[in-house]
Each structure stands twice: as C-alpha cells, then as structure tokens.
N, C-alpha and C positions, 0 to 999 in steps of 0.2 A: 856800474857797467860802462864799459867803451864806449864809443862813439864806432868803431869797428867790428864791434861783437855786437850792435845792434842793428848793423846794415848786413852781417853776415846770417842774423836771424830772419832777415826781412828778405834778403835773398833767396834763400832756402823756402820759402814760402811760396815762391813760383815755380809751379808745377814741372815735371819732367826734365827733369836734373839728371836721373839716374841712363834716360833713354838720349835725352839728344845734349845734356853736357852744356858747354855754355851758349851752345848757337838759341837755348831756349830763349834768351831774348830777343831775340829778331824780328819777331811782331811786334815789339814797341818799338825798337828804331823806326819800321817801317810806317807805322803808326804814325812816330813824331816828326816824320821827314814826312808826309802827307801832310799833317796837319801844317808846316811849318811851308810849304810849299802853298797850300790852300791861301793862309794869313796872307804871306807875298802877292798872291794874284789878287785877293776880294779887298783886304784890308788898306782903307785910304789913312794917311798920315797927312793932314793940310787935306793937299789936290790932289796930291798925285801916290800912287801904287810904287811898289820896286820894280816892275816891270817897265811901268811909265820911265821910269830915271833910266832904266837900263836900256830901255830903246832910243830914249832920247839920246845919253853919251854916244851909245854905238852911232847913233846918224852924223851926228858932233865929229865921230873918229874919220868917218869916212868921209865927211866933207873936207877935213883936213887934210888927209892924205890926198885927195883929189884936186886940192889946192896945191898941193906941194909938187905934185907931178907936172901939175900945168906951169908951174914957174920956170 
C-alpha cells in the first residue's frame, strides 16, 4: 500500500466530508495555532519566552531609529 492511499484513508476518516468538504479541518488548524501560540507565551527555552525576544528586539528597533533621528 502507498504512503498516499494511506493518508487518503486516514483522511476520509474525519467526519463531515460529504456536508462541509475540505474546510472540515479547520478545527485542528485552529486547535494547533492555539496550541502553538499558548507554547510561545508559557514555554521558557533557557530564560526567556518568544515574546521576551520579540519585545526586547522591537525596544532594540526603536532605540535605534530614535538614535538615528537624533544624529
């Protein structure tokens, strides 16, 4: 057996194919884009979170550019 004909049997196994077509999966994107959002804010790596790094660059950007205008 495939490797294609056994994702398409696996497919076919989540429900509601015949009424809403392929938008049926859209509760797991939604699902794994929560879950993957959650990870980024609670989960430490070292010290610091992806939020931590992304607030710090962005303050990083703006001290820059506020440097650059002053010159």
């Amino acid at each position: 057996m495939l490797v294609s004909d056994r994702v398409k049997r696996l497919l076919k196994l989540v429900p509601g194919e015949r009424r809403f077509g392929f938008y049926r999966f859209l509760p797991f994107f939604f699902v794994l884009g929560g879950a993957m959002e959650w990870f980024m804010i609670n989960v430490r790596i070292g010290k610091e979170t992806f939020y931590d790094v992304y607030r710090r660059k962005q303050s990083e950007r703006l001290y820059e550019a506020r440097m650059e205008k002053g010159e």
